[in-house]
C-alpha positions in Angstrom: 4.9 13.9 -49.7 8.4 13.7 -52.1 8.9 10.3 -53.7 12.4 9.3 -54.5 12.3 7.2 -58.1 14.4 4.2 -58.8 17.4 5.6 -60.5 17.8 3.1 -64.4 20.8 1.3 -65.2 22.8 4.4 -66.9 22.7 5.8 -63.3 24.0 3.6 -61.5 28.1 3.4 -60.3 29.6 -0.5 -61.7 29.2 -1.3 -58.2 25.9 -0.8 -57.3 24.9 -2.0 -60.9 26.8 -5.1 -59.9 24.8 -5.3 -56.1 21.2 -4.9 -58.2 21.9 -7.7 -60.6 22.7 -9.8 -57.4 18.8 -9.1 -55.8 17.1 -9.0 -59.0 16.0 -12.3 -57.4 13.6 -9.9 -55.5 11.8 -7.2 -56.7 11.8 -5.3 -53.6 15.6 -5.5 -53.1 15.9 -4.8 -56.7 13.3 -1.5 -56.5 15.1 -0.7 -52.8 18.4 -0.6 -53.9 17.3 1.7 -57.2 16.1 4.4 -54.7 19.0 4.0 -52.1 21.2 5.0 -55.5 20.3 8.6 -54.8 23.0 8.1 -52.0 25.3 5.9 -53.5 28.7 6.4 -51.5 26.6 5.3 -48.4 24.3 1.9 -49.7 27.2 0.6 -51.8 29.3 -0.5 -49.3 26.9 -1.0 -46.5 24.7 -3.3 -49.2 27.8 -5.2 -50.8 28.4 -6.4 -46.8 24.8 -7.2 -46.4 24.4 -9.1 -49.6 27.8 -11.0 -49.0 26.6 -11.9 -45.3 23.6 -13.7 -47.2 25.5 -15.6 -49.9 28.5 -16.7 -47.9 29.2 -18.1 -44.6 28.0 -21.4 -42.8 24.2 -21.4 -42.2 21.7 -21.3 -45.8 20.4 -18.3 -47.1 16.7 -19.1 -46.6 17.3 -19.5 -42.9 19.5 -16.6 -42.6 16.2 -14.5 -44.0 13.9 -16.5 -42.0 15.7 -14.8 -39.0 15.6 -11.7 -40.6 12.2 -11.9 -40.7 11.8 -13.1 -37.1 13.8 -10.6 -35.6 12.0 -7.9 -37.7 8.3 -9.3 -36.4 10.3 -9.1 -32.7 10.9 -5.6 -33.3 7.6 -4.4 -34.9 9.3 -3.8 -38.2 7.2 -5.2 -40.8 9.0 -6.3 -44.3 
């Protein structure tokens, strides 16, 4: 089976560079969004709204992921 591998700093556009220092919080997110770079037209902007739905808005962050996490266990997708 073909592994992608996480694309370094050098290869990344200033905006996803800019999404990966804002989930180096996480190692996943950080590792996930190194591999999404091999399609970088399509993650940037689809991450930069999923990233800016977590910081802003009304409810906290950690609840916000706690009902990411709910809905994912609801749907058999495990995180």
């Amino acid at each position: 089976m073909a592994r992608l591998e996480p694309f370094d700093e050098s290869q990344l556009t200033p905006g996803m560079a800019g999404l990966v220092d804002r989930v180096q919080f996480d190692p996943a997110y950080d590792r996930g969004l190194r591999v999404f770079a091999h399609s970088q037209e399509f993650v940037e902007p689809m991450w930069t709204a999923y990233v800016d739905m977590f910081e802003g808005g009304l409810l906290d962050s950690r609840l916000k992921e706690m009902m990411r996490i709910k809905v994912a266990q609801n749907n058999d997708c495990f995180t």
